[in-house]
C-alpha positions in Angstrom: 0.0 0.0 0.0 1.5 3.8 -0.4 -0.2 6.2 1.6 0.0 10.0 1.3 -1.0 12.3 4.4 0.7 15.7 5.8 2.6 15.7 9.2 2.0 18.6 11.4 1.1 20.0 14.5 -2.2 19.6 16.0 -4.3 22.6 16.4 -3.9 24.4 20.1 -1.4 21.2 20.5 2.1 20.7 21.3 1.1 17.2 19.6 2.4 16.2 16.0 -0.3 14.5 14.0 -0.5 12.2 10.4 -3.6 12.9 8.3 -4.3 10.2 5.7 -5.6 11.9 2.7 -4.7 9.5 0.5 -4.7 5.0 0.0 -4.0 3.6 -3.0 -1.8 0.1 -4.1 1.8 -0.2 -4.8 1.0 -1.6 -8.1 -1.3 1.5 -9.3 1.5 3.6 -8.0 4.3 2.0 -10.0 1.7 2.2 -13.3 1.5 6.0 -12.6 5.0 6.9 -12.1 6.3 5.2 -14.5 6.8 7.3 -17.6 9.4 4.8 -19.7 11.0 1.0 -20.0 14.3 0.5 -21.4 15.6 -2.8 -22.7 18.9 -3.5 -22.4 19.5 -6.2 -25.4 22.6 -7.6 -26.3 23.5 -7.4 -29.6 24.2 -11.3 -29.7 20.7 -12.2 -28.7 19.4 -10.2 -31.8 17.8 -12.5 -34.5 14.5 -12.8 -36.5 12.8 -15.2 -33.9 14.5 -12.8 -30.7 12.6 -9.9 -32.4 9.6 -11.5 -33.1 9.2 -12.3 -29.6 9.7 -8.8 -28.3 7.0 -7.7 -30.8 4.5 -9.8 -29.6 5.3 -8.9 -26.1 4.6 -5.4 -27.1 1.4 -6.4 -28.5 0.4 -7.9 -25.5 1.0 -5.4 -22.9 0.4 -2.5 -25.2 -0.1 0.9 -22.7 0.7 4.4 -22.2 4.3 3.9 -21.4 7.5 5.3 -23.8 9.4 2.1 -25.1 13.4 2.1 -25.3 16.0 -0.1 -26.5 19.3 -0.3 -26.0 21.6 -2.0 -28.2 24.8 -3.4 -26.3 27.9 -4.4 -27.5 30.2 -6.1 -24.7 32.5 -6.8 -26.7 33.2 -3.6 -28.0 32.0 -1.7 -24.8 29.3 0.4 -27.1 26.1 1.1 -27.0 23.4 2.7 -29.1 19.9 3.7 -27.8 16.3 3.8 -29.1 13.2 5.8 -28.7 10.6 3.3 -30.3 7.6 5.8 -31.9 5.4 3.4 -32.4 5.4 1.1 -30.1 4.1 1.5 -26.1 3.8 -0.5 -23.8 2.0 -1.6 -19.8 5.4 -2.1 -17.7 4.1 -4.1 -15.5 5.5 -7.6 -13.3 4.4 -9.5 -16.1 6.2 -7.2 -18.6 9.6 -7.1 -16.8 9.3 -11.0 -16.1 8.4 -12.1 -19.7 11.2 -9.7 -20.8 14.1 -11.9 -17.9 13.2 -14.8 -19.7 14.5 -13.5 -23.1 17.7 -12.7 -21.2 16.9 -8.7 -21.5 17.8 -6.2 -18.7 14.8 -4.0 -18.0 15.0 -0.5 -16.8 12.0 1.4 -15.1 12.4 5.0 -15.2 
């Protein structure tokens, strides 16, 4: 749960107070604050199938949220990022755990 409220002194008090003024769930938070996702791909793990698959998971969790890749070369120690202008997507668990089990590095921001 995240909960918002103000701190302050009661009124004709010496007494500190919390007001609630605000409940909601973690998960709705993360959804909300979450502006962008930024894969992390190795540039070995590219191929026709590898891309395929990260389509469809776009397709499935297609949202509000700014898609971005980023193309990693360990060997060479480069690496070139992407905006994707068509594509957006629901970071969500599911999301980020469909995206582990391709071997990509997810970053919420």
């Amino acid at each position: 749960m995240y909960v918002e409220g103000e701190y302050k002194q009661r009124y004709n008090s010496d007494e500190m107070e919390f007001r609630v003024q605000n409940v909601r769930l973690l998960e709705t938070i993360g959804e909300e604050k979450t502006q962008s996702v930024t894969l992390k791909i190795p540039v070995e793990k590219i191929s026709a199938e590898f891309i395929e698959q990260i389509e469809k998971l776009c397709t499935v969790h297609k949202g509000k949220h700014t898609l971005r890749m980023e193309l990693i070369d360990y060997q060479n120690k480069e690496k070139l990022p992407f905006t994707s202008m068509a594509k957006k997507v629901t970071v969500g668990n599911e999301f980020i755990a469909a995206m582990e089990v391709l071997g990509v590095e997810c970053g919420v921001n």
